[in-house]
Every structure is written in structure tokens, then in C-alpha cells.
KEVEX-233105 format. One record per residue (C-alpha): residue in three letters; z, x, y. Coordinates in steps of 0.02 Angstrom, whole numbers, plus 50000, padded with zeros to 5 digits. Each point is the difference from the previous one (the first is absolute). Example, Ala and Ser with C-alpha at 12.3 -4.5 7.8 and 13.67 -1.06 7.14 Angstrom:
2
Ala503905061549775/Ser499675006950172/
// end
This chain:
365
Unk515144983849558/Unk498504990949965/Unk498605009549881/Unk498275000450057/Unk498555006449894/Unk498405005950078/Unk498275002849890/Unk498845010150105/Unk500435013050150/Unk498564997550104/Unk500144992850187/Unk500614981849933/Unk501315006949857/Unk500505013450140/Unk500234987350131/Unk500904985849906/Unk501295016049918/Unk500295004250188/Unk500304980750027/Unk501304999049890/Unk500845015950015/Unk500304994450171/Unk500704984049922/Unk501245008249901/Unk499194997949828/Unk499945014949876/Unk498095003949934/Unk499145007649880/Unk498025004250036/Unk498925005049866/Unk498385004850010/Unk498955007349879/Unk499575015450087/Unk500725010050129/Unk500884993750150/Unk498964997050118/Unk498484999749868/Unk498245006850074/Unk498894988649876/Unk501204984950094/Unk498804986950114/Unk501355005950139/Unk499685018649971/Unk498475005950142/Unk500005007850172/Unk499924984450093/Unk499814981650009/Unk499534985950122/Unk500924988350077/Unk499204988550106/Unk500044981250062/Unk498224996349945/Unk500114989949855/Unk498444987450042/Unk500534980449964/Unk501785004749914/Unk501124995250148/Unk501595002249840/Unk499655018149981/Unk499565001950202/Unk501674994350028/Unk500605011049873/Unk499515016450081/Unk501024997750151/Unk501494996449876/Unk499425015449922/Unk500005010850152/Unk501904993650025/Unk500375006649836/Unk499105016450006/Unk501155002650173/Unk501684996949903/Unk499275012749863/Unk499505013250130/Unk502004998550052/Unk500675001049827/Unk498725017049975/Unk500235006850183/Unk498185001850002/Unk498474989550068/Unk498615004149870/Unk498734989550074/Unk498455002850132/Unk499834983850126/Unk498075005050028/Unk499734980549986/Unk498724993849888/Unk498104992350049/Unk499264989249883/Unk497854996850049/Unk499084987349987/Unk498034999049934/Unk499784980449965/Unk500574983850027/Unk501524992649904/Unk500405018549946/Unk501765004449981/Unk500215008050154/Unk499624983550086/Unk501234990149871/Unk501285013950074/Unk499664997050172/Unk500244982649991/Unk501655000649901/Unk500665012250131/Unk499544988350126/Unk501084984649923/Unk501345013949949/Unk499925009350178/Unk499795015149917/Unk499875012850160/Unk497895004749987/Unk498465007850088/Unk498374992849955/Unk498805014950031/Unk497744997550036/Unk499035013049887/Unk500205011150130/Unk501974999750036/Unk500065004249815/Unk498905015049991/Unk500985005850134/Unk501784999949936/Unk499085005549838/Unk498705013050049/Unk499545005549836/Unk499074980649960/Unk498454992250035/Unk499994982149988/Unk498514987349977/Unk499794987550155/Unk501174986849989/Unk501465007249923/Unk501585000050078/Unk502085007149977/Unk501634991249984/Unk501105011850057/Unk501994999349964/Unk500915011550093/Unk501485000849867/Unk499395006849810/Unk499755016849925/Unk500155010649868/Unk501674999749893/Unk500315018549914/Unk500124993549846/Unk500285013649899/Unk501355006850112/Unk500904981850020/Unk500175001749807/Unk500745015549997/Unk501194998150144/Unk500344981649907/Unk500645010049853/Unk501025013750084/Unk500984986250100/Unk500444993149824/Unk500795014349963/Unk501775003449974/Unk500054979650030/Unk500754986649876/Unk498325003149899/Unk499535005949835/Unk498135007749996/Unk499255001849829/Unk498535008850010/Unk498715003849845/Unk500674983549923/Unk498514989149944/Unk500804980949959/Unk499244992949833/Unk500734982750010/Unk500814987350133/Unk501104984949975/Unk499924990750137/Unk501614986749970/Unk501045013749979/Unk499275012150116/Unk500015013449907/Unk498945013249917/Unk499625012949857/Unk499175016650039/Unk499025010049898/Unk501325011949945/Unk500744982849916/Unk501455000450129/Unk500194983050108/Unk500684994950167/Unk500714983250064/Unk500244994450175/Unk500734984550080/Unk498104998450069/Unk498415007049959/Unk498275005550109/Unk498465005149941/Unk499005008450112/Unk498725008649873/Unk498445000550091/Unk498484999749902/Unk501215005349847/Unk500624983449990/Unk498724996549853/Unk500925014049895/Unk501494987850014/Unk499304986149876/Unk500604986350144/Unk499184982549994/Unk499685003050181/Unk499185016849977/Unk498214992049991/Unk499725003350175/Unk498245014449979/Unk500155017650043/Unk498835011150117/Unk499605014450032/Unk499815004450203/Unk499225018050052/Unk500345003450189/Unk499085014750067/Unk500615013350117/Unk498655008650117/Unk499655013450128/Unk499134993150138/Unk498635007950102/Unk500875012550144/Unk499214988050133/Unk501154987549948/Unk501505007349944/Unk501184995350132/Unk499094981950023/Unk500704995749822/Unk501795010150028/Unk500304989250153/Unk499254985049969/Unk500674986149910/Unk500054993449805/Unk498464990149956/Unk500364984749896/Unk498114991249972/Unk498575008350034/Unk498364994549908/Unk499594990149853/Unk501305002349872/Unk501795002250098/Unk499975018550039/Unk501355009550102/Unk500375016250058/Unk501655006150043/Unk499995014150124/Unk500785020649966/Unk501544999550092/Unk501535011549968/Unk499045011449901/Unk499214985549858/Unk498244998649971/Unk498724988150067/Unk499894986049848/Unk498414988349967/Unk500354986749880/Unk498964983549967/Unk500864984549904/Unk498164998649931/Unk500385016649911/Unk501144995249851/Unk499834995849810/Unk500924992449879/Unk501195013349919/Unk501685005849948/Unk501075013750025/Unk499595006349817/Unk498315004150063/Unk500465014050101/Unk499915007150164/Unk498805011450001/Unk498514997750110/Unk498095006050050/Unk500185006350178/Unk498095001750043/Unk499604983549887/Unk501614989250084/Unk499965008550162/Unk498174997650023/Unk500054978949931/Unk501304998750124/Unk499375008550141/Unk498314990450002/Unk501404983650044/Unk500195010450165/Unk498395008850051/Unk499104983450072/Unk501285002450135/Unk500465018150018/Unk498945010450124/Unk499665017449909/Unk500444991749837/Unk499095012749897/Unk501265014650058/Unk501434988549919/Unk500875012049858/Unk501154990349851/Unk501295011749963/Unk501184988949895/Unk499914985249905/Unk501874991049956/Unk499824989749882/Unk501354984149982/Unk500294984549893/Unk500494982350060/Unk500104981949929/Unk499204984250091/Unk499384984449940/Unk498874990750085/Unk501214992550125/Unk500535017250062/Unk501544992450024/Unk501665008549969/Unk501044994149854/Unk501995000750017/Unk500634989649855/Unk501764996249933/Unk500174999149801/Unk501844999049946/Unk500935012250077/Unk498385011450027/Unk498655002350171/Unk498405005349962/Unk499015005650142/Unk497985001849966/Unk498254995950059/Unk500295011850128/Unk498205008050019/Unk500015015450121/Unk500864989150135/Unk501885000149973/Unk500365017650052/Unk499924992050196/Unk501394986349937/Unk501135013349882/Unk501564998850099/Unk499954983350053/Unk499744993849807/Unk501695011549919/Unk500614989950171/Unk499504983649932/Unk500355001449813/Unk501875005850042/Unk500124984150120/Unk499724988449846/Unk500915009249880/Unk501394998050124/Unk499734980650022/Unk499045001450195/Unk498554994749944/Unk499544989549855/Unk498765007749867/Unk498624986450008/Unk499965002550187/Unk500245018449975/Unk498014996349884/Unk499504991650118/Unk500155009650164/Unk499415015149881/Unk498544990049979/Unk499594998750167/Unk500384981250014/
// end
């Protein structure tokens, strides 16, 4: 039986030990924490899926992959834990990214409504809108229960050909010989190795661990009464102003989440996660209140705090070194692709795809 070791239990280290539990391989996981971990990237109430992904036709093909994956998962779990509310990204000016997304969904045939200022404010009471903005509307998208896709993730593991070690931080990594050494001084060898450290990845001492760290606050709010049920039934928000800020609605008993990719730092995970609600919540509010009627009776009750790694070509990275995969560069985006990717790095490592193509698709090529 083939050994697999797994660095990292969020969504991707979760997904690919699924993969190849299914494929017959014996794993271990290790993470550093517990299992799931709630200072993970993965670890929140919800996250987006949606087709909108401007000019990136790659990654817009990728989501309906992803969806196909996230259907074969919901089997596995016997659970669906995922709200289609469909997702509306708006347009304020010309060449935006909502108009790069409506014409790559019109070369992909992406299924779309294109919605006047006032179609939008009326499938999304709750906004006013300057003259001349307008919606792309995709039926299909939502909000992913990320938190609870984790956890379910981990249970199905259980009591399979897996061995979880949780609490066990790994100090070094040698990637020809896939193995590693843990704090304790103990070490592990597989037949293959996958790193899938998140923003820890710089705690490895990797030459490809150069990749800088940030720190992303996301804000959960109470909305005014008025429009309460606007944003509960409504769908996600993926642009919305100056900035790239979202909203994904309260369903199934989550909160109502603001975040703005304008809104992050550079930072590691060694900083912390504590957080200012009134200071954060009120910096990222003012992203919204240009375009929320009543936006003064807008309360932040929560700030989550994660960290990611990008590089300026917020492109994934999926690379092969010796007998290891390191997966990286991930930014807040991969949770959408998490099953499809432990899909896709257990099709190499079993010979269906090669590994630069395997880079390259990751890529978005």
C-alpha cells in the first residue's frame, strides 16, 4: 500500500487525504494544531463560490469543475453544505471587472443575467446604486459552509486508512525523499509527499516559501431590520465598489460577512489573531456604506481574522520537487477549488495527468 504524507489539514490537505484514501493509499496528516484547526484559511462560517472571475477564463472554467467536485464530496459526506443563492457581481465603470466577467462568460457561455441599476436594487433591496451601474447575475454560486465542510471532511476520515496527527508542528522537510522530522525529533517517510501549509509554509525553510504573507480581516455585521431578509435571501456579492468588496449573505443560521480585498496587510500567522472590532469593523464598513441604504444602522459584531500567500500573479502554484507537491500562492481563493485540487494532485501522483500540466492548469493556463 502506497504511503502518502499530508502537511496541513485545511480544505486542500483534507481534500487531497480524501483523494487518496479513496485510491487505496495509506496517509498520515499532520497538522500543527488541531484537526480541523480554527486559525486554518479554511476555518470560517462560509465562503464564496462563484463564476465571476473577470478576464481569467482558466479559473472560470475551473469553477464549474469545481462544482463537479463539490457534488462527488456532498455524496461521500451525505450532506449538501452549500447555499445556491447565486452570486451578483456590479458594475460602477468601464473596463471594471465585472465587465471583464461578462465578457468571458459570454465566450465561455457561462448561463448569465445582465441586470440595469434598477433590476439590481431590486433583487438587492438593501443597495443604492449611482446611475450607470449595472449586475451580472449567475444563477449558480453561493456560499460554501466552510467551517462545517472541514469538520465533516475530518469525521469522514475517520476510522479510514488514515493516520491524523494532530498538535505535531514539522521542523524540517526533505523533499527527494519525501519525508519529514517533527518537532518532538521523530520523522515520517512516505512514498509521496504534499505540503499544503498555508501561510505556514515560511516556517518550513523551503526555497519556494518566498511567496509574502497577509493578513485578511472579514467582518461580520447585523444589518438594519428593514433589510434583514433582503440580505438572507438575496444572493452573494462578489464586486461591489472600488476595491473588490463582497458580501456573502446569513443563510442556515451564519452571519452576514463584509469583506474588501482592499482590506489586507502584509503579515504572518505569528502576528496573531486578535483584532479591533470598532477600529476593523468601522475601516471596513465605510467599503460598503456608499451603497447601503441605512448604512449608519450597520453593527460589526465579529471580525475573523485569516492569513494567505499571493504573489503578484495571484496565480496558484502546484509544483513537483522530487517525490514532493507543494501547493501555495493560494490567497483566500482556493477554498472554492478544495476538492477538485486533492482530485487533481492524486491524478498525477497516479500518472493521469502529468505534473507540468498539473502547474499549469493550476495556474490557470
Amino acid at each position: 500500500m502506497k504511503h502518502l504524507v499530508v502537511v496541513g489539514a485545511g480544505v486542500v490537505g483534507l481534500s487531497v487525504s480524501r483523494a487518496a484514501v479513496k485510491e487505496g493509499y495509506r496517509v498520515t496528516l499532520i497538522e500543527q494544531g488541531p484537526i480541523p484547526n480554527p486559525h486554518s484559511a479554511s476555518y470560517d462560517q462560509h465562503r464564496m463560490i462563484r463564476y465571476q472571475y473577470g478576464a481569467a477564463e482558466g479559473y472560470t472554467r475551473m469553477v464549474g469543475d469545481a462544482f463537479g467536485a463539490w457534488d462527488r464530496l456532498w455524496a461521500d459526506l451525505g450532506v449538501k453544505l452549500f447555499h445556491d443563492s447565486g452570486a451578483l457581481a456590479i458594475s460602477l465603470s468601464p473596463d471594471d471587472s465585472t465587465t471583464k466577467s461578462l465578457k468571458t462568460f459570454q465566450k465561455l457561455g457561462i448561463s448569465h443575467q445582465v441586470l440595469d441599476r434598477d433590476g439590481v436594487e431590486q433583487v438587492c433591496p438593501q443597495l443604492t446604486l449611482p446611475d450607470g451601474a449595472w449586475g451580472l447575475l449567475a444563477a449558480t454560486g453561493g456560499p460554501l459552509y466552510a467551517g462545517r465542510i472541514v469538520e465533516a471532511l475530518a469525521q469522514w476520515l475517520v476510522g479510514k486508512t488514515i493516520d491524523m496527527r494532530t498538535d505535531s508542528k514539522v521542523v524540517k522537510v526533505d523533499r527527494a525523499s519525501a519525508s519529514v522530522i517533527l518537532e518532538d525529533g521523530s520523522s515520517i517517510l512516505g512514498d509521496h509527499l504534499v505540503i499544503a501549509a498555508g501561510a505556514w509554509l515560511g516556517d518550513l525553510s523551503l526555497d519556494a516559501s518566498d511567496v509574502p504573507s497577509y493578513r485578511q480581516a472579514l467582518c461580520y455585521v447585523e444589518p438594519p431590520e428593514a433589510y434583514a431578509d433582503a440580505w438572507l435571501h438575496g444572493p452573494c456579492i462578489s464586486d461591489l465598489g472600488p476595491g473588490g468588496n463582497y458580501a456573502l449573505p446569513p443563510t442556515d443560521g451564519n452571519g452576514l460577512k463584509f469583506g474588501s480585498g482592499s482590506y489586507r496587510r502584509l503579515g504572518k500567522p505569528s502576528d496573531g489573531f486578535q483584532s479591533d472590532l470598532a477600529l476593523e469593523g468601522a475601516q471596513i464598513l465605510a467599503n460598503f456604506a456608499p451603497f447601503l441604504r441605512q448604512a449608519d444602522h450597520y453593527r460589526p459584531v465579529r471580525i475573523q481574522v485569516g492569513y494567505y500567500v499571493r504573489d503578484v500573479s495571484r496565480r496558484f502554484r502546484i509544483e513537483q520537487h522530487g517525490r514532493t507537491t507543494l501547493v501555495t500562492n493560494c490567497d483566500g481563493q482556493m477554498f472554492k477549488f478544495g476538492p477538485l485540487v486533492g482530485e487533481r494532485v492524486l491524478g498525477c501522483l497516479e500518472g493521469r495527468q502529468a505534473s507540468s500540466d498539473l502547474s499549469r492548469w493550476a495556474a490557470g493556463y
